[in-house]
C-alpha beads as a LAMMPS data file, in Angstrom:
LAMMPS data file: protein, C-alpha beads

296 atoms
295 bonds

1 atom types
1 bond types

-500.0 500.0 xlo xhi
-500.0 500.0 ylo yhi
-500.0 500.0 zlo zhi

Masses

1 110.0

Atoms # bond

1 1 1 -1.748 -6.763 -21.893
2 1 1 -5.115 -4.882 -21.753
3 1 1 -7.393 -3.482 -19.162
4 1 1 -10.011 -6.691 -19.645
5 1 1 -11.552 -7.357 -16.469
6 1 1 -11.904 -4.108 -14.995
7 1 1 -15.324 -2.633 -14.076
8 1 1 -13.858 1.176 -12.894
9 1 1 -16.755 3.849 -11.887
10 1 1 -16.565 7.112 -13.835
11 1 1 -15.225 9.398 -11.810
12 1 1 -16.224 13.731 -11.882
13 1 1 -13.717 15.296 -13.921
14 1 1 -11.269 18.353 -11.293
15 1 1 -9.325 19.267 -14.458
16 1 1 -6.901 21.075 -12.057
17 1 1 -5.544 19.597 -8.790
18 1 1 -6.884 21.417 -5.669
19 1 1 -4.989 20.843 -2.792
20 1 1 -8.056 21.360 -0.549
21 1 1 -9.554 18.525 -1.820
22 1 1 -10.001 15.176 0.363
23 1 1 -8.052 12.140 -0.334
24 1 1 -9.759 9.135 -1.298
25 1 1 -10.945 6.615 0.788
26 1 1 -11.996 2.622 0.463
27 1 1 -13.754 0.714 2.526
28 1 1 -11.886 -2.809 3.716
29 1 1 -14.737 -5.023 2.974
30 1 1 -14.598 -7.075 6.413
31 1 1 -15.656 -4.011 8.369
32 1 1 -16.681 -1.056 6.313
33 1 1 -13.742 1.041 7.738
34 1 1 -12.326 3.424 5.421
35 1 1 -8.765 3.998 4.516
36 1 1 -6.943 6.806 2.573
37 1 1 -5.837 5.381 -0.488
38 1 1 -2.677 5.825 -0.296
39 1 1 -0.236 4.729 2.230
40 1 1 3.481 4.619 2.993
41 1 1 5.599 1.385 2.217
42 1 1 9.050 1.532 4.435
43 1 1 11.308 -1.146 3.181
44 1 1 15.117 0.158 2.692
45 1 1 13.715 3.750 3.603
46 1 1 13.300 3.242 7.078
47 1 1 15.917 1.174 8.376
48 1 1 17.586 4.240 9.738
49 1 1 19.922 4.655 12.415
50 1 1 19.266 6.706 15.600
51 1 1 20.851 10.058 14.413
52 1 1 19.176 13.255 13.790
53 1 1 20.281 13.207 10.263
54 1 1 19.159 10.053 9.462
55 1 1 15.385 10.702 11.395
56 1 1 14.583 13.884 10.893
57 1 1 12.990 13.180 7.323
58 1 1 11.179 10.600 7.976
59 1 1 9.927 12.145 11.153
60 1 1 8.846 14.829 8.041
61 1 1 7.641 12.227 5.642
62 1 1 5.183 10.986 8.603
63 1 1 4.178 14.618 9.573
64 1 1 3.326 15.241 6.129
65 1 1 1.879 12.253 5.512
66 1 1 -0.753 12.538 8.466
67 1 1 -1.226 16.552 6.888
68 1 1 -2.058 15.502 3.647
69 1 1 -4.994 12.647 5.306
70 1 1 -2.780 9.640 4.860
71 1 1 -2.628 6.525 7.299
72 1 1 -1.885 3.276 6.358
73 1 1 2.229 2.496 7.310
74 1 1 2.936 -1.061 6.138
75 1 1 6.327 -2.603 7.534
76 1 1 7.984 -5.933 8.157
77 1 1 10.823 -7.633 10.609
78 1 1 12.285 -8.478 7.311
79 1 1 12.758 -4.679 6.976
80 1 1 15.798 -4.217 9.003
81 1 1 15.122 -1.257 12.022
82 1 1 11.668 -0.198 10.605
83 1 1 9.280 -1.129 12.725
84 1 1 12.137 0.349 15.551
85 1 1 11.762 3.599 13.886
86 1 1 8.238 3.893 13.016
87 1 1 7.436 2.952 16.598
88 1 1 10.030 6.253 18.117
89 1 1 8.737 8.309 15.437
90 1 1 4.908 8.042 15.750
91 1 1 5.244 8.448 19.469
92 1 1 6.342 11.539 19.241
93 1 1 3.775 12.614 16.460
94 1 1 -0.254 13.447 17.826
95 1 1 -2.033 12.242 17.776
96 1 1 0.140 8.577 16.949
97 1 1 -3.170 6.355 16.836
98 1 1 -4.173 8.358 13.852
99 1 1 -2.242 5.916 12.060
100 1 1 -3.066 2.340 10.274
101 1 1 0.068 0.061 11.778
102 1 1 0.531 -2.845 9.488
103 1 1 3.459 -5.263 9.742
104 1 1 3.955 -8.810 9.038
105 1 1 5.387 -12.124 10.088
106 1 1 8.434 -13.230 8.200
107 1 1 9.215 -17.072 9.489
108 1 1 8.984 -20.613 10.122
109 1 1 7.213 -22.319 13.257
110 1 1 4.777 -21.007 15.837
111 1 1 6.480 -20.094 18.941
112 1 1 9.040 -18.525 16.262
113 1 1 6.205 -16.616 14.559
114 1 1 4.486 -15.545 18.387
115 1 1 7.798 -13.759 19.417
116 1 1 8.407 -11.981 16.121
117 1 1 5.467 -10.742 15.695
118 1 1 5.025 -9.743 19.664
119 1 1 8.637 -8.118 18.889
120 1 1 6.968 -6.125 16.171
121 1 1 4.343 -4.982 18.342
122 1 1 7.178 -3.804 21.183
123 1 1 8.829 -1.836 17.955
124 1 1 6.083 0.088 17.135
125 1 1 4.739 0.227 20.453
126 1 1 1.352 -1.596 20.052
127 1 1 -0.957 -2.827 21.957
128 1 1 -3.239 -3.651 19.220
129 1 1 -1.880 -4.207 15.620
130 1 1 -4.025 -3.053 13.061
131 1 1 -2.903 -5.915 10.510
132 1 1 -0.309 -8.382 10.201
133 1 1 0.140 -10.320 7.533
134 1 1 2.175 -13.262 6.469
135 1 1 4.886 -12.344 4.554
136 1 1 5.527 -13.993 0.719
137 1 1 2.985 -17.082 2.391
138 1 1 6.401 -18.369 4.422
139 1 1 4.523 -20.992 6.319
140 1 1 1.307 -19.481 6.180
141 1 1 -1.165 -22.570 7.403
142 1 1 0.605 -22.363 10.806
143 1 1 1.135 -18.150 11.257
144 1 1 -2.924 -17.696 9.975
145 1 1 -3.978 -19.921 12.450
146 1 1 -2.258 -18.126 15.275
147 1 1 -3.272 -15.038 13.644
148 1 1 -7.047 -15.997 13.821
149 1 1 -6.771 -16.473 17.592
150 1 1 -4.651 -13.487 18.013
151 1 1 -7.675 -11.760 16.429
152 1 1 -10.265 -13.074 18.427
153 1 1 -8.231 -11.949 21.276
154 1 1 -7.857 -8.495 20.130
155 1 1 -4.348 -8.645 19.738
156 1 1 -4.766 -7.698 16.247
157 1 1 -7.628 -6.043 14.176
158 1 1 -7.355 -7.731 10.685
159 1 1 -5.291 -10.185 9.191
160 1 1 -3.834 -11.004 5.536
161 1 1 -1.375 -12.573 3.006
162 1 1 1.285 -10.726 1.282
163 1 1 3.910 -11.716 -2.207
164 1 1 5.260 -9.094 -4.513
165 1 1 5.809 -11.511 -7.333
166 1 1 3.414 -12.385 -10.387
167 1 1 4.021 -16.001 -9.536
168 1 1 2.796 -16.015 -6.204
169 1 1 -0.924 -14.791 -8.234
170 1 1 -2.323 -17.783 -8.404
171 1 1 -1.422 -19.198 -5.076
172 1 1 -2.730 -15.988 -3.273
173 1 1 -5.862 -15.769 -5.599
174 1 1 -6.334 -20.046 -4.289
175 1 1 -5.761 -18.455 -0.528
176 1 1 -7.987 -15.991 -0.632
177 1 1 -10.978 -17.963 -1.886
178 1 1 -10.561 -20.584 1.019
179 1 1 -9.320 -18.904 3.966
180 1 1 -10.760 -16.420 6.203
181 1 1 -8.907 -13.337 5.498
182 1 1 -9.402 -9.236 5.472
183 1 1 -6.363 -8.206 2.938
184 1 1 -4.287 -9.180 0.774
185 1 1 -1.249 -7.683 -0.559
186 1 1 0.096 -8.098 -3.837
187 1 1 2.589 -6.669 -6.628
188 1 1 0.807 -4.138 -9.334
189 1 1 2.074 -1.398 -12.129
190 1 1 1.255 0.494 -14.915
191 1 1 3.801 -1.752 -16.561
192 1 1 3.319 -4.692 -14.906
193 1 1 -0.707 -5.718 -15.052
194 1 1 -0.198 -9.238 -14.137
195 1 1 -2.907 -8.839 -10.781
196 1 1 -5.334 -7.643 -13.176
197 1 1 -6.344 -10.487 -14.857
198 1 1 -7.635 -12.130 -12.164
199 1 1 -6.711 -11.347 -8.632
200 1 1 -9.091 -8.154 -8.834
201 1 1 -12.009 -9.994 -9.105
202 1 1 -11.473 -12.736 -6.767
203 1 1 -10.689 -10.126 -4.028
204 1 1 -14.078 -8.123 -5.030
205 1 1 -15.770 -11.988 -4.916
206 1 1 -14.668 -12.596 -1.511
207 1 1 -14.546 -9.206 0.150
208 1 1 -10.920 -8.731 0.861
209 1 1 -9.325 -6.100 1.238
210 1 1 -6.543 -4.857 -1.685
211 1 1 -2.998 -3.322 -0.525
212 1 1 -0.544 -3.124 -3.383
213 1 1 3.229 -3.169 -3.231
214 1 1 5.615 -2.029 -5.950
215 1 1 3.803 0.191 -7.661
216 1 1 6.897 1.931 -8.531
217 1 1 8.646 -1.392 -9.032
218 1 1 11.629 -0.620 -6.724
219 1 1 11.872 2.875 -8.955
220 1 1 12.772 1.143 -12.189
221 1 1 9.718 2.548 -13.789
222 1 1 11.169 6.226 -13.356
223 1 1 14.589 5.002 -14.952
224 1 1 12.201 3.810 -17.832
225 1 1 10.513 7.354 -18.125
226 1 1 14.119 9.384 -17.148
227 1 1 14.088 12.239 -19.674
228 1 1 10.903 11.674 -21.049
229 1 1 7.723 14.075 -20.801
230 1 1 4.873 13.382 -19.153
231 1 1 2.282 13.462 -21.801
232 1 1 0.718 16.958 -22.553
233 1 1 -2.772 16.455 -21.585
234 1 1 -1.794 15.197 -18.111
235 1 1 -2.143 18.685 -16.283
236 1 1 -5.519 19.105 -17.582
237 1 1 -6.027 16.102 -14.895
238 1 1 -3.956 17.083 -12.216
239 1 1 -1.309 14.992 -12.941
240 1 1 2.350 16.719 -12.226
241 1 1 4.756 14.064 -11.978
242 1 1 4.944 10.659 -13.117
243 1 1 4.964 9.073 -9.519
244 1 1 1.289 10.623 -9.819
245 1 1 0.868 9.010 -13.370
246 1 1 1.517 5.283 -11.774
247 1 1 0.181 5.666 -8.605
248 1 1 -3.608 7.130 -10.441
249 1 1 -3.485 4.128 -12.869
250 1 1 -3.672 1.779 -9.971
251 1 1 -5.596 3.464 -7.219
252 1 1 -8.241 4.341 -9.974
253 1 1 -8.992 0.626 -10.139
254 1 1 -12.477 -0.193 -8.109
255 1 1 -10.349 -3.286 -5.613
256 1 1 -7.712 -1.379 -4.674
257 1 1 -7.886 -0.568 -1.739
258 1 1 -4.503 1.056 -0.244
259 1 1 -1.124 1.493 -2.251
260 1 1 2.129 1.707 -0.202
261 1 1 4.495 3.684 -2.013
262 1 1 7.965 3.738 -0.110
263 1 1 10.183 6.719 0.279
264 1 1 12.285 8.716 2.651
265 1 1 11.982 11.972 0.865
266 1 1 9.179 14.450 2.153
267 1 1 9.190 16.468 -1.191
268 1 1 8.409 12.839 -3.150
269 1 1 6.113 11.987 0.128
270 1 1 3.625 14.915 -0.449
271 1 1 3.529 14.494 -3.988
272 1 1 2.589 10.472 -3.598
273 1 1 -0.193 11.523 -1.310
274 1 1 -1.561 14.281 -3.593
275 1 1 -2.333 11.635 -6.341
276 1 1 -4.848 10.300 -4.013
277 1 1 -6.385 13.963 -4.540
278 1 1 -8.873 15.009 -6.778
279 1 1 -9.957 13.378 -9.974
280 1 1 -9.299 9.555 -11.014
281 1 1 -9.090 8.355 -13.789
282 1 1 -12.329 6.234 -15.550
283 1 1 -11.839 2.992 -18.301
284 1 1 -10.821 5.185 -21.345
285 1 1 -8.475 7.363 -19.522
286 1 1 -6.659 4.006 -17.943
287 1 1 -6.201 3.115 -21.377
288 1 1 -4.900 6.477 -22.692
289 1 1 -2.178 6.024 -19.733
290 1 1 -1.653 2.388 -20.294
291 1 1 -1.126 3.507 -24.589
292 1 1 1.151 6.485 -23.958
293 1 1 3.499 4.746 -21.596
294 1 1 4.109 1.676 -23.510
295 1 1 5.131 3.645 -26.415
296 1 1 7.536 5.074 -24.923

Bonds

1 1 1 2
2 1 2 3
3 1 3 4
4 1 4 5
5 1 5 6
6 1 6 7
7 1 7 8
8 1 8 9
9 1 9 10
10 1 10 11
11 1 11 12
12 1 12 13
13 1 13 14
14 1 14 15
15 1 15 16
16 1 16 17
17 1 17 18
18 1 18 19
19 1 19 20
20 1 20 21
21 1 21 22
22 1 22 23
23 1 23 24
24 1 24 25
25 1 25 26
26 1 26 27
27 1 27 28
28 1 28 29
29 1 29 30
30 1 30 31
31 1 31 32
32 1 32 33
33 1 33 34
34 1 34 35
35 1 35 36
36 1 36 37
37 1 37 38
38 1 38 39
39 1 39 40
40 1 40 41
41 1 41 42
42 1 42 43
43 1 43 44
44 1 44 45
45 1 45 46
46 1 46 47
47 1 47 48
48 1 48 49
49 1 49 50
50 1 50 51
51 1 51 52
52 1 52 53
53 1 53 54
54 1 54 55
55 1 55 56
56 1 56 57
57 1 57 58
58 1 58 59
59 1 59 60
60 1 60 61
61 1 61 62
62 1 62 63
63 1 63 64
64 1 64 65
65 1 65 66
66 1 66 67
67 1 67 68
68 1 68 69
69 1 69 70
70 1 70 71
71 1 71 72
72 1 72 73
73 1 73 74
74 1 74 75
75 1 75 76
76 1 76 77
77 1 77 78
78 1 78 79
79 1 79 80
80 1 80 81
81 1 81 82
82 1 82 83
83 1 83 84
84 1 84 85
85 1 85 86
86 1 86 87
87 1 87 88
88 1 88 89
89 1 89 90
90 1 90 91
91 1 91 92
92 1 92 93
93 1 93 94
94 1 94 95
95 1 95 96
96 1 96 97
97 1 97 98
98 1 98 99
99 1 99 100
100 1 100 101
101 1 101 102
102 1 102 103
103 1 103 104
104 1 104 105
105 1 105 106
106 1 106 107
107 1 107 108
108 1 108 109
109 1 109 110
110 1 110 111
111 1 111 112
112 1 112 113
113 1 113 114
114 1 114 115
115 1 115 116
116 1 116 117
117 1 117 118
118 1 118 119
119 1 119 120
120 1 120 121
121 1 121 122
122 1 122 123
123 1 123 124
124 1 124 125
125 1 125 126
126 1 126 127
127 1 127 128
128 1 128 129
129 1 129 130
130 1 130 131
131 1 131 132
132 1 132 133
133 1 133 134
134 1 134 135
135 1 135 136
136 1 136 137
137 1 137 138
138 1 138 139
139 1 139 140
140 1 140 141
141 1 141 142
142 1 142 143
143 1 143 144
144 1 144 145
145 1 145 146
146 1 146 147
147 1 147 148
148 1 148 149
149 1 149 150
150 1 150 151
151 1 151 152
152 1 152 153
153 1 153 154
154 1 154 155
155 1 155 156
156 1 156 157
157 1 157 158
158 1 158 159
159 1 159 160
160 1 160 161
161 1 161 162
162 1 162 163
163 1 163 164
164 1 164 165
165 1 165 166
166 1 166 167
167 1 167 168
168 1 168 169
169 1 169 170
170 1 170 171
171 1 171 172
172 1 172 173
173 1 173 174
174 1 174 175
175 1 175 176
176 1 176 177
177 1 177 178
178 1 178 179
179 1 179 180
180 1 180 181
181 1 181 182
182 1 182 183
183 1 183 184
184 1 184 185
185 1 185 186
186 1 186 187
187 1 187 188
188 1 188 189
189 1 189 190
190 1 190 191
191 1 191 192
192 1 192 193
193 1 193 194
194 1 194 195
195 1 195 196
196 1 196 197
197 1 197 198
198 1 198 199
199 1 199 200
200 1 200 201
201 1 201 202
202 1 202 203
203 1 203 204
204 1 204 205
205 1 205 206
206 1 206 207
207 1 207 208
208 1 208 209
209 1 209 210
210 1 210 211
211 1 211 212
212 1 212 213
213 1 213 214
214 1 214 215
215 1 215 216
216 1 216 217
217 1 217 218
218 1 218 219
219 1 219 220
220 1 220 221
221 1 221 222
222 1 222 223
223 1 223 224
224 1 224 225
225 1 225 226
226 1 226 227
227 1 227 228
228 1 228 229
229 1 229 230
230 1 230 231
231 1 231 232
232 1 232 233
233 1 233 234
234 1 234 235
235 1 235 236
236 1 236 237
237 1 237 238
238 1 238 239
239 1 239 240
240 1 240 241
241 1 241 242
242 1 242 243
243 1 243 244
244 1 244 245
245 1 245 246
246 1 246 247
247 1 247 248
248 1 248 249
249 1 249 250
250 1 250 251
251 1 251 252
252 1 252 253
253 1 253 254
254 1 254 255
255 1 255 256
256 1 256 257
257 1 257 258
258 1 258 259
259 1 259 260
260 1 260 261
261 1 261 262
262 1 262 263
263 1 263 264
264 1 264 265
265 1 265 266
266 1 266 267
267 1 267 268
268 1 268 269
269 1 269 270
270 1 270 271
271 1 271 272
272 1 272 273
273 1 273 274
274 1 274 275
275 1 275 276
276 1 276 277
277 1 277 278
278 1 278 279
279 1 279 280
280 1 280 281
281 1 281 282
282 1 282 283
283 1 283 284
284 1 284 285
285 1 285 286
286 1 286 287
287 1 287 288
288 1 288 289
289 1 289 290
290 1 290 291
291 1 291 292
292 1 292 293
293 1 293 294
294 1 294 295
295 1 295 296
C-alpha cells in the first residue's frame, strides 16, 4: 500500500537532531489551539498501584514529558487505575494545568455514561475535561449527545470518537462527516496505512482534529525490526531509534494532529518526544521509510 492521498509540506532539512529545538505543534481545527505533536497514551502502563516503586516512573515519564514541551495525556475507564494515577500524579507536578486531559466514555446508557465519565473527571481531578471521547463508538448517538450539552456547559472543552481497528474506518470516516465533532481518534503505522486512504482527507474536509493510537501497534512493530539496523542514512535526519522512525512517518503527515505513544519507561518517554523535534520528513522521504521497512 502506497502513500496516494497524501499532500505533506516540505519540511527544512536539521540534518542533526538539536535538542534545543521546539516540538511541533498542530492546530485542532475547531479552535486554532495548538498541541505538541506528540502525546502520551496510558493503557496497561498506567494502571499502577499506589507504591513508590510502581509511581515513581511515571511520575518521571510525566516530568519529562512536560520538559521536553509535551501535553496531550489520553486515558480511558476502560484503562484499569489510569485516570486514578494520572489525576495523583499531575497534582503534584506544576504547574498540572499545563497538561491536555483526554479520557473517554466506555458504556451503554446515559445516566451510565454521566457517572463514568463524572468518575473520570473525580480521577484526574477535573473540573473541566479537555476532551472526552466515545470509546470504539459503544453507543455513541446517546454519549455525543450528552457530550454536546456537557460542552455547552463547560464541562468539557472538545469532544470526539475513538476505534483502533481498520474496520471501524469507514464507520468513523461516515461519523465524522455528519456529526458535530472536534477529534477523532484512530489506529495508524508505518506498517499498517489503512487510515491513509481515506480517513486523512475526510478529517482535513471537515476540520477535525487527528489523534492516533497504535502507532507502535502494541510494540509488535519493534519485534518485527528486533536485530535489525536502522537504515544508514537515518542519522543524517535525526533519527536514533526506530520508535523515532514510526512515530516521524506518521506525525510528518499534514492531519495528524497528536500521536499517543504509551509507555512507562522515562528513557523510551524522552526519546518518543524528541521525534517531535527537529526535521520531518517530506513525500519522498515517507516513501524511502515506507521502502526500507517493508523489505525488511
Amino acid at each position: 500500500m502506497g502513500c496516494s492521498g497524501l499532500s505533506v509540506v516540505a519540511q527544512p532539512l536539521y540534518p542533526l537532531f538539536s535538542s534545543d529545538t521546539i516540538m511541533h505543534k498542530r492546530s485542532i481545527p475547531s479552535s486554532g489551539e495548538q498541541l505538541p505533536i506528540v502525546g502520551l497514551g496510558t493503557w496497561i502502563q498506567f494502571d499502577a498501584g499506589k507504591s513508590a516503586s510502581e509511581r515513581q516512573p511515571l511520575s518521571e515519564v510525566l516530568n519529562h514529558m512536560a520538559d521536553k514541551g509535551g501535553k496531550v495525556i489520553d486515558s480511558s475507564p476502560m484503562y484499569g487505575r489510569s485516570e486514578e494515577v494520572i489525576g495523583d500524579l499531575t497534582t503534584q507536578l506544576a504547574p498540572a494545568d499545563a497538561f491536555f486531559y483526554a479520557t473517554k466514555v466506555w458504556t451503554t446508557g446515559r445516566q451510565e455514561g454521566i457517572d463514568q465519565m463524572e468518575a473520570s473527571m473525580r480521577k484526574m481531578r477535573r473540573n473541566k475535561m479537555d476532551l472526552i471521547q466515545v470509546h470504539n463508538l459503544v453507543d455513541w448517538k446517546t454519549h455525543l449527545q450528552t457530550l454536546h450539552k456537557w460542552k455547552e456547559e463547560g464541562k468539557v472543552r472538545y469532544i470526539g470518537i475513538t476505534h483502533y481497528t481498520d474496520a471501524a474506518h469507514n464507520q468513523l470516516e461516515q461519523l465524522i462527516a455528519t456529526e458535530d465533532l472536534d477529534f477523532v481518534q484512530f489506529n495508524y503505522s508505518i506498517r499498517n496505512r489503512n487510515a491513509e486512504q481515506r480517513l486523512p482527507r475526510a478529517a482535513n474536509d471537515t476540520g477535525t482534529a487527528v489523534i492516533i493510537n497504535q502507532p507502535f501497534e502494541s510494540g509488535h512493530l519493534f519485534q518485527m525490526v528486533s536485530g535489525k539496523a536502522l537504515p544508514a542514512w537515518s542519522i543524517e535526519y535525526g533519527i536514533k531509534s526506530w520508535a523515532q522512525f514510526f512515530l516521524k512517518y506518521i506525525i510528518s503527515h499534514p492531519a495528524v494532529t497528536c500521536a499517543i505513544p504509551g509507555t512507562s519507561d522515562p528513557d523510551h518517554l524522552v526519546e518518543n518526544m524528541e521525534a517531535a523535534h527537529g526535521w520531518l520528513p517530506d513525500d519522498k522521504m515517507r516513501k524511502r521509510m515506507i521502502n526500507y521497512f517493508d523489505s525488511l
